[in-house]
C-alpha positions in Angstrom: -64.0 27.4 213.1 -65.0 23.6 213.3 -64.3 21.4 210.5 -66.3 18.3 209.3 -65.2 15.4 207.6 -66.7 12.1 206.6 -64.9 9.0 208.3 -61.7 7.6 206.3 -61.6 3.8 207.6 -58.0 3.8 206.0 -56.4 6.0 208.4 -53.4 8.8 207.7 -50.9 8.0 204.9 -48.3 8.1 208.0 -50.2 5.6 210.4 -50.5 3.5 206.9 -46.7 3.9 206.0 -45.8 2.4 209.2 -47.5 -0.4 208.5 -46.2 -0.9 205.7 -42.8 -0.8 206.5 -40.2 -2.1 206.1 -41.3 -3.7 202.9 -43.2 -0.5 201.6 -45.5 0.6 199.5 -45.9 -1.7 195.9 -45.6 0.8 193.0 -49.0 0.9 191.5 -50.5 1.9 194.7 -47.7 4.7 195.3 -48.5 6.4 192.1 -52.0 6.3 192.9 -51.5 7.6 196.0 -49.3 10.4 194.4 -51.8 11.8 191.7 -54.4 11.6 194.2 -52.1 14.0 196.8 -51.0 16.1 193.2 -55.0 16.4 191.9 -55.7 17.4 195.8 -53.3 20.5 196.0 -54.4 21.5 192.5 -57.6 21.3 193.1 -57.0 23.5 196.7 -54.5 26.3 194.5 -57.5 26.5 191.8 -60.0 27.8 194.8 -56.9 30.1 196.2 -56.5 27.9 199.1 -53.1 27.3 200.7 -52.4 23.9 202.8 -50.4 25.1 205.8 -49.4 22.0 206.8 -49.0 19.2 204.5 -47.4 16.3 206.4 -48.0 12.2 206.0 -50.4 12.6 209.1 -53.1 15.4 207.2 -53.7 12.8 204.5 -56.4 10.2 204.9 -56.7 7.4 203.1 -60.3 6.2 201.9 -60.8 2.6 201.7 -62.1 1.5 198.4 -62.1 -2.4 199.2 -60.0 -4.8 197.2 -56.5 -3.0 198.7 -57.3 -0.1 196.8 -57.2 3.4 198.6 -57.9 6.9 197.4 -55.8 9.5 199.4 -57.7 12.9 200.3 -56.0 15.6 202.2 -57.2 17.5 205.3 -55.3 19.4 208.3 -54.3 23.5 208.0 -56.0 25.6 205.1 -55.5 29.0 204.3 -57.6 31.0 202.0 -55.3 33.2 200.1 -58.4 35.9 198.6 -58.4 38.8 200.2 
């Protein structure tokens, strides 16, 4: 199977998190962050679809300009219909 996915110029949340350190992340942006990772897993459990292998790395961060990103997950799914 070959996946396809459109270019995230933000990177992984875990290539972005070192960066960040040691100072962090700032608070708004974490939550943001957060709901986006929370609306992505409920939107993949909706459609039956299990994430395998959810880790910093399988997160890519779209770059909205201003210092705003927009997490969107990718790496292992599993289809749980039979």
């Amino acid at each position: 199977m070959l996946v396809v996915t459109r270019f995230m110029a933000g990177g992984d949340l875990e290539n972005y998190l070192i960066k960040q350190a040691p100072n962090g992340i700032i608070g708004t942006q974490l939550r943001e962050l957060t709901i986006d990772i929370i609306n992505g897993l409920q939107y993949l459990h909706t459609h039956d679809i299990i994430h395998r292998d959810l880790k910093p790395s399988n997160i890519f961060l779209e770059d909205l300009g201003e210092g705003k990103l927009r997490a969107r997950i990718g790496g292992n799914l599993f289809h749980t219909s039979s």
